[in-house]
C-alpha positions as CSV (number, residue, x, y, z in Angstrom):
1,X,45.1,-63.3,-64.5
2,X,43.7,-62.2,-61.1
3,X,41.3,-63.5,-58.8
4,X,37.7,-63.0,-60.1
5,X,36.2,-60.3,-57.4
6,X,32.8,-60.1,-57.2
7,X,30.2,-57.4,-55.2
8,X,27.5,-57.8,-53.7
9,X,24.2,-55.4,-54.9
10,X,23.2,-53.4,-51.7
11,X,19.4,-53.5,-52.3
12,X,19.4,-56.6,-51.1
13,X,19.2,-55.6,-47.4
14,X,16.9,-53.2,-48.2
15,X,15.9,-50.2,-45.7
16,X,19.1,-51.2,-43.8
17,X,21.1,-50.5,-46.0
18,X,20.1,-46.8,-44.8
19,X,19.3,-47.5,-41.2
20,X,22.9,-49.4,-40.4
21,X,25.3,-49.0,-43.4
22,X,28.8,-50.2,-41.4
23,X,26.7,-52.7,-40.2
24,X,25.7,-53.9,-43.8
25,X,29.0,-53.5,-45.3
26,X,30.8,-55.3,-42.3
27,X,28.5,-58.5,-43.2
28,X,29.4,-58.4,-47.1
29,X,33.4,-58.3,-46.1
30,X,33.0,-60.8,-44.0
31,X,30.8,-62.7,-46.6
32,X,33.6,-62.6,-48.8
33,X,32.8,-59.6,-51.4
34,X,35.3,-57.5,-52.9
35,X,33.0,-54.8,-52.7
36,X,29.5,-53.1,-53.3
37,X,27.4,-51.5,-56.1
38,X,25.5,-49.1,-53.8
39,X,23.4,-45.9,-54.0
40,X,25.2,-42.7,-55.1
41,X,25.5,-39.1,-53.8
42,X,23.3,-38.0,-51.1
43,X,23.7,-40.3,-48.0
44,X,27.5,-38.9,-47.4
45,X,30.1,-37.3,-49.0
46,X,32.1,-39.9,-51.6
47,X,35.2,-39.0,-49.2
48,X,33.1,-40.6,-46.2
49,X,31.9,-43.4,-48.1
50,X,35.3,-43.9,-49.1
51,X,36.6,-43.7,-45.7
52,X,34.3,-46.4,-44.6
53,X,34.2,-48.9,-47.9
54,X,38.3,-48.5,-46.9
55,X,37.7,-49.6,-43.1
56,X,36.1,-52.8,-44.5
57,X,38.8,-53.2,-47.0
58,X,36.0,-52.8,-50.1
59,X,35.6,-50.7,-53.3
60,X,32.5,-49.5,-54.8
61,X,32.0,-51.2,-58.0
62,X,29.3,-49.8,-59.1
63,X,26.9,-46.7,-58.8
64,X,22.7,-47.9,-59.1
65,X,20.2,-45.4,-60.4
66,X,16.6,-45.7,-60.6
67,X,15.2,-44.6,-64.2
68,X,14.6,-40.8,-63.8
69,X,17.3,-40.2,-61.2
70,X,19.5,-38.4,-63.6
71,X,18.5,-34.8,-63.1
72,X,21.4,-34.9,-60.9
73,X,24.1,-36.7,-63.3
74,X,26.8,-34.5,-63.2
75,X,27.0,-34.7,-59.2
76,X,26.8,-38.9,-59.8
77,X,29.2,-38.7,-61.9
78,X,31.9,-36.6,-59.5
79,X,30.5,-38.6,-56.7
80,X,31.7,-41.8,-58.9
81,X,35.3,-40.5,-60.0
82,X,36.0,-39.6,-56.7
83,X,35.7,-43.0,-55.6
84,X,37.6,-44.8,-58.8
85,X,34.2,-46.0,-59.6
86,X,33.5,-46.8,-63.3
87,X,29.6,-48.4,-63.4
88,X,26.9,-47.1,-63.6
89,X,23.8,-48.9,-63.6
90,X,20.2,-48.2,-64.6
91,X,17.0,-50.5,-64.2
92,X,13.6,-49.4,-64.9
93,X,12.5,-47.2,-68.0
94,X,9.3,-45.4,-66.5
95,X,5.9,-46.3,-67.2
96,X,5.8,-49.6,-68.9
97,X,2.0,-48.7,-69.4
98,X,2.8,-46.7,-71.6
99,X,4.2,-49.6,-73.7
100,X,6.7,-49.2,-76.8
101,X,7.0,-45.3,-76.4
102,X,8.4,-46.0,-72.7
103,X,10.8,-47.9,-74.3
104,X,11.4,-45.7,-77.2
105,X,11.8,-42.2,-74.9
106,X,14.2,-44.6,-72.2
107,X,16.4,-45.3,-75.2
108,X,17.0,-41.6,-76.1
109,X,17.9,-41.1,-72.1
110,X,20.3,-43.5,-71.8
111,X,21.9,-42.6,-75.0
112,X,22.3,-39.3,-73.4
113,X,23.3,-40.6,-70.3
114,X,25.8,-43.0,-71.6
115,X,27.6,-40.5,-73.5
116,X,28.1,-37.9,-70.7
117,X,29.7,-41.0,-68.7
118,X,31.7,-42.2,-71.8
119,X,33.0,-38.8,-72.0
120,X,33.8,-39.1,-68.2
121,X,35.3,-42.4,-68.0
122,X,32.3,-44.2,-67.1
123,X,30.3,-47.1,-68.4
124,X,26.4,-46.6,-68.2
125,X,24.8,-50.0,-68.2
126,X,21.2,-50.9,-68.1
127,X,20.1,-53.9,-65.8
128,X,17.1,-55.7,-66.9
129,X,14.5,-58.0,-65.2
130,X,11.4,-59.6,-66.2
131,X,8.6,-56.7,-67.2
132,X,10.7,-55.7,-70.2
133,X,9.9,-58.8,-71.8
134,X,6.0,-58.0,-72.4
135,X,5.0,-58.3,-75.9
136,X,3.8,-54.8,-77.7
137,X,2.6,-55.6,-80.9
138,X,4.5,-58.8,-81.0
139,X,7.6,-56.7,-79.5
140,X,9.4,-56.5,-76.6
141,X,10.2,-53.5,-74.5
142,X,14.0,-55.3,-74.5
143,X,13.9,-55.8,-77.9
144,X,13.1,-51.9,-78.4
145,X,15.2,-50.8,-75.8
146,X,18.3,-53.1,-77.3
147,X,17.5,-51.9,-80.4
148,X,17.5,-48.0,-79.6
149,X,20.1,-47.9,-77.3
150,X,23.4,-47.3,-78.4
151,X,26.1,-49.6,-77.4
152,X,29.2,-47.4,-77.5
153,X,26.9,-45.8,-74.5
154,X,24.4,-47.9,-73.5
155,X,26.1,-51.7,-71.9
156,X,23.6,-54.3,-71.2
157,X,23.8,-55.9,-68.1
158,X,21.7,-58.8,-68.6
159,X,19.9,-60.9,-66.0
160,X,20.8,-64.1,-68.1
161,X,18.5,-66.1,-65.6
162,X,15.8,-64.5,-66.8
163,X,16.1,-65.9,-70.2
164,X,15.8,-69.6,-69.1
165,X,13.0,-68.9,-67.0
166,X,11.1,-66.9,-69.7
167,X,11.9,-69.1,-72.2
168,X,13.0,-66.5,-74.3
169,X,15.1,-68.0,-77.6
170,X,15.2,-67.0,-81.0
171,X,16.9,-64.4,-83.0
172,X,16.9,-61.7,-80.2
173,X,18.8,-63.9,-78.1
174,X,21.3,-64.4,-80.5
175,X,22.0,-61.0,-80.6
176,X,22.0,-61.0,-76.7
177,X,24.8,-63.4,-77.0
178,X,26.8,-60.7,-79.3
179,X,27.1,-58.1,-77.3
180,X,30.2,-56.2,-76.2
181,X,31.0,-57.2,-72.9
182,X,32.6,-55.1,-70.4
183,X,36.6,-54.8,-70.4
């Protein structure tokens, strides 16, 4: 068995990420990561991103896209291939004001989404954080989405923290517990 390599989640340095990108990525190598999950298509080419990711000696382990950020999916997913990446990751289903039916029409996206990148190599996973745990009618928008999504598409990627502090238990949870992890 390997090492365990672990990436570190852009977003973290926020606008700089944009402003000073080799300056970014030459902190998380010398920090220690393996590599990044970063934006996608659109700041350079995946054969310049490539080049530099190499220069630090890191990999792109995953891809992050904001909820509605799929119109161009098919240029993500090149983008992501190029670059032997095979994660994808979604957080954020739209307008949770919306309640249950944000949830409900998120589901049928990422089912979609997930099985264009399934066909492509690629595992779509969603990321969650705190707001999906509002109670609609005595659900959660996790609950909903969990139970909509499909998981030979859709991988959870759960923010297990999350459940401590919320104090979320029950029968949800063990189902949580269940799911398919990644291979």
């Amino acid at each position: 068995m390997g090492e365990p390599r672990i990436a570190c989640q852009l977003i973290i340095f926020g606008a700089r990420n944009r402003e000073d990108l080799p300056g970014v990525l030459k902190e998380v190598a010398e920090a220690g990561y393996a590599g990044i999950e970063g934006g996608g298509p659109g700041v350079m080419s995946a054969e310049e991103m490539q080049k530099l990711l190499d220069g630090f000696g890191l990999k792109l382990a995953g891809v992050h896209s904001g909820f509605g950020n799929f119109e161009n999916l098919d240029d993500t997913i090149a983008y992501m291939k190029t670059m032997d990446c095979k994660l994808l990751m979604c957080s954020g289903v739209g307008d949770t004001s919306r309640g249950l039916v944000a949830y409900q029409e998120a589901a049928e996206t990422f089912n979609d989404v997930g099985r264009r990148c399934r066909e492509d190599g690629i595992k779509f996973c969603y990321h969650n954080h705190s707001w999906e745990f509002q109670k609609f009618d005595g659900v959660t928008g996790m609950e909903k989405l969990y139970e909509l999504t499909d998981p030979k598409y859709v991988y959870m990627c759960w923010d297990f923290y999350l459940f401590e502090y919320l104090s979320i238990e029950g029968v949800f949870c063990e189902q949580v517990f269940k799911v398919p992890q990644l291979s």
